[in-house]
C-alpha positions as a Markdown table, in Angstrom:
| # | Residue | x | y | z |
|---|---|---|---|---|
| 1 | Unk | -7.3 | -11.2 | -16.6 |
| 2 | Unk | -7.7 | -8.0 | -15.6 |
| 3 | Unk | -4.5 | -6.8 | -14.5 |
| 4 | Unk | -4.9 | -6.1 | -10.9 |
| 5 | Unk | -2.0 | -3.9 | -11.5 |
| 6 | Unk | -3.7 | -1.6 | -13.5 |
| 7 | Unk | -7.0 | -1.7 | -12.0 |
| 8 | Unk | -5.7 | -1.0 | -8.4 |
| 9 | Unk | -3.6 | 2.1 | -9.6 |
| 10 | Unk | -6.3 | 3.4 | -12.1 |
| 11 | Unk | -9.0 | 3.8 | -9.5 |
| 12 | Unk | -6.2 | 5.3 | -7.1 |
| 13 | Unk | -5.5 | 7.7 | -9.7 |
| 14 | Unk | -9.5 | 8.0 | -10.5 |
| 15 | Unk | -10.4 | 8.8 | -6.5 |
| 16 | Unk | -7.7 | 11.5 | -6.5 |
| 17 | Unk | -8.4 | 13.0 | -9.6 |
| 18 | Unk | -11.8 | 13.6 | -8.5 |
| 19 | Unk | -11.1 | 14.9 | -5.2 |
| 20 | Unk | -7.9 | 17.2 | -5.8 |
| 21 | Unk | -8.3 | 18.2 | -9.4 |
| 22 | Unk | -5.8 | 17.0 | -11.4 |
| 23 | Unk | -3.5 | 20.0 | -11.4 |
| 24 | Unk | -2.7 | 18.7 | -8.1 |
| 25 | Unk | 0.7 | 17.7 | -7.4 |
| 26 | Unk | -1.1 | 14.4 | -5.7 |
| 27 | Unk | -2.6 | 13.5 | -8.6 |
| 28 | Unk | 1.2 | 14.1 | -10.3 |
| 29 | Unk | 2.7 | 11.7 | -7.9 |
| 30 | Unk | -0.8 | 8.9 | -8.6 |
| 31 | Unk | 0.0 | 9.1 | -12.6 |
| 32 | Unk | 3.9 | 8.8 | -11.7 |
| 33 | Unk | 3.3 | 5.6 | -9.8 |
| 34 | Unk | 0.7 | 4.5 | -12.1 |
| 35 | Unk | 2.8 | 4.3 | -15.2 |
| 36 | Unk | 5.4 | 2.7 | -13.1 |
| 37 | Unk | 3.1 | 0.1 | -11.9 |
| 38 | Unk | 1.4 | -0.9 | -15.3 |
| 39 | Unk | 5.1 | -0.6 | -17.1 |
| 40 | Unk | 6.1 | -3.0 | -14.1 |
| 41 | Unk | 3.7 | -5.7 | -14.8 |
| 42 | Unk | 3.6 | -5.6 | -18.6 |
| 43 | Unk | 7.2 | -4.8 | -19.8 |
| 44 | Unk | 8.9 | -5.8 | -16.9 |
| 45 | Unk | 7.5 | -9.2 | -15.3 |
| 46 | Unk | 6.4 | -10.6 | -18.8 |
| 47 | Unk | 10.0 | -10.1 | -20.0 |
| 48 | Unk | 11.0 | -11.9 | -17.2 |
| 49 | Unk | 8.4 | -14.4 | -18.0 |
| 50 | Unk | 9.2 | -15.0 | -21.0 |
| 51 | Unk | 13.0 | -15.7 | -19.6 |
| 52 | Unk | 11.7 | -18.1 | -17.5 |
| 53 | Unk | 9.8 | -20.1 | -19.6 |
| 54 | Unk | 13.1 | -20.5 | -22.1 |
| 55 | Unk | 15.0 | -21.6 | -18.6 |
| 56 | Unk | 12.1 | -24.3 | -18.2 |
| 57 | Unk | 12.7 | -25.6 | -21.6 |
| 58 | Unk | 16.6 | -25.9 | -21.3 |
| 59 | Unk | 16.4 | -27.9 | -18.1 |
| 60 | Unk | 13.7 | -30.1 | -19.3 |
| 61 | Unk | 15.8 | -30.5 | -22.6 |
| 62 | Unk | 19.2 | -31.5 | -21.0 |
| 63 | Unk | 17.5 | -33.2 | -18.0 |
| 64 | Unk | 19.7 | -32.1 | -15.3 |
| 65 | Unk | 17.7 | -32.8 | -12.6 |
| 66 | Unk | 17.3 | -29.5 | -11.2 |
| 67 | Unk | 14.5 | -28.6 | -10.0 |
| 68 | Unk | 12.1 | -26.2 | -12.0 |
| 69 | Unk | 11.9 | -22.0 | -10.8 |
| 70 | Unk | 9.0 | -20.4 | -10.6 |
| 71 | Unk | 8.6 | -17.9 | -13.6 |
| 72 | Unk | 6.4 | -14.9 | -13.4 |
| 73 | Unk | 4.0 | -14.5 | -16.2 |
| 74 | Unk | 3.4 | -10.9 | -16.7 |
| 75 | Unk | 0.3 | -9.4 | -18.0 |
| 76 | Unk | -0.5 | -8.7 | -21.7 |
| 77 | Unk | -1.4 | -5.0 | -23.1 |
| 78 | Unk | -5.3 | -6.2 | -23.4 |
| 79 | Unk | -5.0 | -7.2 | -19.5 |
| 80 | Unk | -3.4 | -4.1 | -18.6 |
| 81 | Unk | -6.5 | -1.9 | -21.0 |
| 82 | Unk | -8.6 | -3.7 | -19.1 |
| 83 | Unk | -7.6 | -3.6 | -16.0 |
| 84 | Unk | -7.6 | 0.1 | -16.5 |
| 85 | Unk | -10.9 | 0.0 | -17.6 |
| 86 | Unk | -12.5 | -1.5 | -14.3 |
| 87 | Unk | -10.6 | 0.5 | -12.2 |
| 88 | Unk | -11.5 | 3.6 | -13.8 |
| 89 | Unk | -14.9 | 2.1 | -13.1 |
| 90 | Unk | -14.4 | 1.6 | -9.7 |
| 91 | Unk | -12.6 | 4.8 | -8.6 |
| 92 | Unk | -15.3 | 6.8 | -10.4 |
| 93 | Unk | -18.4 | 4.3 | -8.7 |
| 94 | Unk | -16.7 | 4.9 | -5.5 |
| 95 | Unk | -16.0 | 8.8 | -5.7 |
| 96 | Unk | -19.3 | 9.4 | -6.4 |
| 97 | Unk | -21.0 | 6.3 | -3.9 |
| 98 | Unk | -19.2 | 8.5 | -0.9 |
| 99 | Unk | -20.0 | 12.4 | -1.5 |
Protein backbone atom coordinates (compact mmCIF):
# COMPACT_ATOMS: atom_id res chain seq x y z
CA UNK A 1 0.00 0.00 0.00
CA UNK A 2 0.21 2.38 -2.44
CA UNK A 3 0.39 0.73 -5.61
CA UNK A 4 3.69 1.46 -6.92
CA UNK A 5 2.02 0.69 -10.15
CA UNK A 6 -0.12 3.43 -10.20
CA UNK A 7 2.02 5.84 -8.57
CA UNK A 8 4.92 5.38 -11.03
CA UNK A 9 2.73 5.73 -14.16
CA UNK A 10 0.53 8.55 -12.70
CA UNK A 11 3.42 10.95 -12.12
CA UNK A 12 4.77 9.78 -15.69
CA UNK A 13 1.61 10.77 -17.07
CA UNK A 14 1.46 14.07 -14.58
CA UNK A 15 5.22 15.28 -15.84
CA UNK A 16 4.11 14.90 -19.52
CA UNK A 17 0.93 16.43 -19.21
CA UNK A 18 2.42 19.40 -17.88
CA UNK A 19 5.11 19.69 -20.25
CA UNK A 20 3.41 18.74 -23.74
CA UNK A 21 -0.21 19.58 -23.12
CA UNK A 22 -2.31 16.89 -23.14
CA UNK A 23 -3.41 17.03 -26.70
CA UNK A 24 -0.17 15.61 -27.29
CA UNK A 25 0.11 12.39 -28.88
CA UNK A 26 2.94 11.68 -25.85
CA UNK A 27 0.65 12.29 -23.41
CA UNK A 28 -1.80 9.65 -25.59
CA UNK A 29 0.74 6.98 -25.53
CA UNK A 30 1.44 7.91 -21.19
CA UNK A 31 -2.55 7.36 -20.53
CA UNK A 32 -2.38 4.17 -22.94
CA UNK A 33 0.36 2.63 -20.83
CA UNK A 34 -1.07 3.90 -17.82
CA UNK A 35 -4.32 2.06 -17.96
CA UNK A 36 -2.48 -0.89 -19.00
CA UNK A 37 -0.26 -0.73 -16.03
CA UNK A 38 -2.93 -0.17 -13.24
CA UNK A 39 -5.40 -2.78 -15.16
CA UNK A 40 -2.13 -5.08 -15.04
CA UNK A 41 -1.69 -4.93 -11.27
CA UNK A 42 -5.28 -4.93 -10.16
CA UNK A 43 -7.35 -7.17 -12.57
CA UNK A 44 -4.62 -9.07 -13.82
CA UNK A 45 -2.04 -10.09 -10.92
CA UNK A 46 -4.79 -10.24 -8.15
CA UNK A 47 -6.74 -12.63 -10.35
CA UNK A 48 -3.82 -14.57 -10.46
CA UNK A 49 -3.41 -14.15 -6.83
CA UNK A 50 -6.29 -15.24 -5.94
CA UNK A 51 -5.54 -18.55 -8.24
CA UNK A 52 -2.67 -19.06 -6.38
CA UNK A 53 -3.86 -18.90 -3.03
CA UNK A 54 -6.68 -21.77 -3.99
CA UNK A 55 -3.49 -23.85 -5.38
CA UNK A 56 -1.88 -23.29 -1.79
CA UNK A 57 -4.93 -24.67 -0.17
CA UNK A 58 -5.25 -27.83 -2.46
CA UNK A 59 -1.65 -28.93 -1.82
CA UNK A 60 -1.76 -28.27 1.74
CA UNK A 61 -5.26 -30.24 1.83
CA UNK A 62 -4.08 -33.38 -0.03
CA UNK A 63 -0.49 -33.15 1.32
CA UNK A 64 1.39 -34.07 -1.65
CA UNK A 65 4.54 -33.00 -0.72
CA UNK A 66 5.09 -30.54 -3.35
CA UNK A 67 6.53 -27.77 -2.65
CA UNK A 68 4.46 -24.44 -2.32
CA UNK A 69 4.63 -21.65 -5.66
CA UNK A 70 4.97 -18.40 -5.12
CA UNK A 71 1.57 -16.50 -5.73
CA UNK A 72 1.46 -12.85 -6.69
CA UNK A 73 -0.84 -10.79 -4.62
CA UNK A 74 -2.15 -8.06 -6.71
CA UNK A 75 -3.22 -4.75 -5.55
CA UNK A 76 -6.76 -3.72 -4.44
CA UNK A 77 -8.81 -0.72 -6.21
CA UNK A 78 -8.04 1.47 -2.83
CA UNK A 79 -4.16 0.73 -3.43
CA UNK A 80 -4.38 1.44 -6.98
CA UNK A 81 -6.66 5.20 -5.95
CA UNK A 82 -3.97 5.68 -3.94
CA UNK A 83 -1.21 5.08 -5.56
CA UNK A 84 -2.64 7.47 -8.13
CA UNK A 85 -3.06 9.82 -5.71
CA UNK A 86 0.72 10.17 -4.68
CA UNK A 87 1.89 10.03 -7.95
CA UNK A 88 -0.27 12.70 -9.17
CA UNK A 89 1.43 14.34 -6.16
CA UNK A 90 4.76 13.73 -7.16
CA UNK A 91 4.61 14.35 -10.94
CA UNK A 92 2.90 17.73 -10.23
CA UNK A 93 5.77 18.56 -6.99
CA UNK A 94 8.38 17.64 -9.45
CA UNK A 95 7.03 19.65 -12.70
CA UNK A 96 6.80 22.50 -10.83
CA UNK A 97 10.31 21.89 -8.42
CA UNK A 98 12.27 21.95 -11.93
CA UNK A 99 10.87 25.01 -14.19
Amino acid sequence: MPSAHSASVVALLVLIGFRDGIDSGLFGLALLFAIIVTYDSVMVRRSVGEQGKAVHALIKRFGSGTPLPHAAKGHTPWELVVGAALGALVGAVVFFATN
